[in-house]
C-alpha positions as CSV (number, residue, x, y, z in Angstrom):
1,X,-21.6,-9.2,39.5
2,X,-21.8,-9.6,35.5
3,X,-20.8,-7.0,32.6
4,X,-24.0,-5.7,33.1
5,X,-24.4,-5.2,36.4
6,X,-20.7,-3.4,36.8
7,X,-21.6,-0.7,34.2
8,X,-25.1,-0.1,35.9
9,X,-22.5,0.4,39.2
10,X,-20.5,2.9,37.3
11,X,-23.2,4.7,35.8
12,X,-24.9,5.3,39.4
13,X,-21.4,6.2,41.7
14,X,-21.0,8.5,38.5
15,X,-24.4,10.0,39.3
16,X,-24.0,9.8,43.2
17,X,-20.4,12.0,42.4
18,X,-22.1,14.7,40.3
19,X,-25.1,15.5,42.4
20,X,-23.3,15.5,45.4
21,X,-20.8,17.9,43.7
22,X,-23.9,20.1,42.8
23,X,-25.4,19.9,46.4
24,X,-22.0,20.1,48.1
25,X,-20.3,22.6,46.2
26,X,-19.0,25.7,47.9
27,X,-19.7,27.8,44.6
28,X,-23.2,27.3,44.3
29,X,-25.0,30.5,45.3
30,X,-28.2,31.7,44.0
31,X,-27.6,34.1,41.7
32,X,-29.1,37.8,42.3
33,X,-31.5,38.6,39.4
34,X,-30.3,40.6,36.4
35,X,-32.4,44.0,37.4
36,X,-31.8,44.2,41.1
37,X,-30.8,47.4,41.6
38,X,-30.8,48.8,38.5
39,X,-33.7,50.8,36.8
40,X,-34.9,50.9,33.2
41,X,-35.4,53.9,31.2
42,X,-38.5,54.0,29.1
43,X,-37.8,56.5,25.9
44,X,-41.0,58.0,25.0
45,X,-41.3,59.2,21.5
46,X,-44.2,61.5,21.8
47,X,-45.2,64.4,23.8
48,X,-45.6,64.6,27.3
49,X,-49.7,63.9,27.4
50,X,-50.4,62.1,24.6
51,X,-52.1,58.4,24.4
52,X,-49.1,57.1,23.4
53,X,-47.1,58.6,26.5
54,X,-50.4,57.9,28.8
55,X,-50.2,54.1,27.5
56,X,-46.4,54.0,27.8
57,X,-46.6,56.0,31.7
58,X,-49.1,52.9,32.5
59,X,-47.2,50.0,31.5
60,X,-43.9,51.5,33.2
61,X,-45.9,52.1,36.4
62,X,-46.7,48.3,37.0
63,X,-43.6,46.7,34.8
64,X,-41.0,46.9,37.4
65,X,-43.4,44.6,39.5
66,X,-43.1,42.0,37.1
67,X,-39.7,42.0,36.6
68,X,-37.6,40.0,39.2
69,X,-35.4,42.5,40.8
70,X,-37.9,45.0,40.9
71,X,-35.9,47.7,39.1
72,X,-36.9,51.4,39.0
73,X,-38.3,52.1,36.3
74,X,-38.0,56.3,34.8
75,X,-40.3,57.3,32.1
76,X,-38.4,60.0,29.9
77,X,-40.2,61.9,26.8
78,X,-38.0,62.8,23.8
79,X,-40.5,64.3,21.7
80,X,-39.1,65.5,17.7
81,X,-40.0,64.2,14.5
82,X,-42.7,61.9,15.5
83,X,-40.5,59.2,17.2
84,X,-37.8,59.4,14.6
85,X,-35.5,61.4,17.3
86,X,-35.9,59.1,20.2
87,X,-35.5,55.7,17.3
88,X,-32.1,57.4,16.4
89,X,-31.3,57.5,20.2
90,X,-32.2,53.8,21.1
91,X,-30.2,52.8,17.9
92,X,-27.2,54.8,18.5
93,X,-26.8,55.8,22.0
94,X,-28.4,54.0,24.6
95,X,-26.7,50.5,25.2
96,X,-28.2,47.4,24.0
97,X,-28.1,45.7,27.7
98,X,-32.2,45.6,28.5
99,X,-31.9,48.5,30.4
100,X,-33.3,50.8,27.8
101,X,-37.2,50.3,26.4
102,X,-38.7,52.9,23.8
103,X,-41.9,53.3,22.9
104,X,-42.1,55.0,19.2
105,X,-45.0,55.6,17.2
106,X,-45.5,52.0,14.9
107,X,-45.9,54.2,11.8
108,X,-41.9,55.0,11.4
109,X,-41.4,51.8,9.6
110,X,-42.1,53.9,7.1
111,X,-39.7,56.3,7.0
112,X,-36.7,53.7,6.9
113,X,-38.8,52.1,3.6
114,X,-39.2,55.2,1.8
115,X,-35.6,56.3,2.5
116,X,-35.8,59.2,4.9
117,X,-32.5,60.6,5.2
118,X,-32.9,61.4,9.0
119,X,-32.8,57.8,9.4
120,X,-30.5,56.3,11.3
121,X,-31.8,53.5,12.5
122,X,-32.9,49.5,11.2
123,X,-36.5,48.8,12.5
124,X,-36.1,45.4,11.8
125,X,-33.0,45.2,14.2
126,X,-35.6,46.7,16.9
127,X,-36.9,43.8,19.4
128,X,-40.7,44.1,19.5
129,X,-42.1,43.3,23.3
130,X,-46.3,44.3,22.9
131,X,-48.5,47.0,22.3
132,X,-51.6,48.4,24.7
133,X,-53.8,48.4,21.0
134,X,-55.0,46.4,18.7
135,X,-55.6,47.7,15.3
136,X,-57.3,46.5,12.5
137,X,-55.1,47.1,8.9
138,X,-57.0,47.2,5.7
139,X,-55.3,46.5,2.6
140,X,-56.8,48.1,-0.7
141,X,-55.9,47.6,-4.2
142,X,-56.6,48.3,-7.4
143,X,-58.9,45.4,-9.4
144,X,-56.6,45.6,-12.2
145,X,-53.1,44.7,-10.2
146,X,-52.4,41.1,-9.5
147,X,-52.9,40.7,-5.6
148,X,-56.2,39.6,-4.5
149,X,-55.2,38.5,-1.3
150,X,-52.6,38.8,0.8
151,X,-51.1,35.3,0.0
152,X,-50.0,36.9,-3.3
153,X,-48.7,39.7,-1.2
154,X,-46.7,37.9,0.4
155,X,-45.8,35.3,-2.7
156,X,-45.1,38.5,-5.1
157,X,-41.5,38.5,-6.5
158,X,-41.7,42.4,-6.2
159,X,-43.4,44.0,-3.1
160,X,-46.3,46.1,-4.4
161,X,-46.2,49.6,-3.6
162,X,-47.9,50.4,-0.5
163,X,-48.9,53.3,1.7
164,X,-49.8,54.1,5.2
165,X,-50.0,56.7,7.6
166,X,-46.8,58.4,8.4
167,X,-44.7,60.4,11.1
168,X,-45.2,63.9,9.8
């Protein structure tokens, strides 16, 4: 056998060794999904009722379906402050291990932009999974300010100031 023909050997019996170490291997076991067992805890900003509890109530009926491991899945309302109680308690208390979902009204962005005090939270540190609406946002300014779309929104060195529907 030439050079070549050796290292094309090597390469091979190396290949031949690892997968039958992978098929062979005592430690290989498939491994029982993450939520088997274990149940989620949806955290309903809103009162019991409401469209956004109804909406939230639907998706956690059918979600632990679509999860492998089929967790439980408990639907809790903690109703104050319109969501800014229960965004506090997702931030603060409830452990960041996927076992936790809220569902807040989308409006308290706000309240962490304007500076609420009762804040406690970072809505950008919040992981975003869908929403059962679609809304249609429509921007208005002034013909006099510089933004006349919302590339120079977006390009503008300073944010223009904005407003929107809030939590109170």
């Amino acid at each position: 056998m030439g050079k070549s023909g050796t290292g094309v050997a090597i390469i091979l019996s190396l290949l031949f060794f690892l997968a039958a170490n992978l098929v062979f291997s005592p430690t290989l076991h498939a491994q029982a999904p993450f939520y088997q067992g274990k149940s989620i805890t949806f955290i309903i900003g809103n009162q019991a009722g409401g469209l956004y509890d109804l909406w939230a109530r639907l998706f956690a009926a059918h979600i632990g379906k679509q999860i492998p491991g089929n967790p439980n899945v408990i639907v809790q309302n903690m109703p104050a402050a319109g969501s800014l109680v229960a965004a506090n308690y997702l931030y603060n208390v409830a452990k960041p291990d996927g076992l936790t979902i809220g569902a807040l009204i989308p409006g308290l962005y706000l309240d962490q932009l304007i500076g609420r005090k009762e804040v406690q939270f970072d809505w950008a540190r919040f992981h975003w999974i869908g929403t059962p609406e679609q809304t249609e946002w429509v921007f208005i300014t002034r013909a006099d300010r510089p933004y006349k779309s919302i590339e120079d929104i977006r390009a503008a060195t300073e944010p223009p100031k904005c407003g929107s529907t809030g939590t109170g």
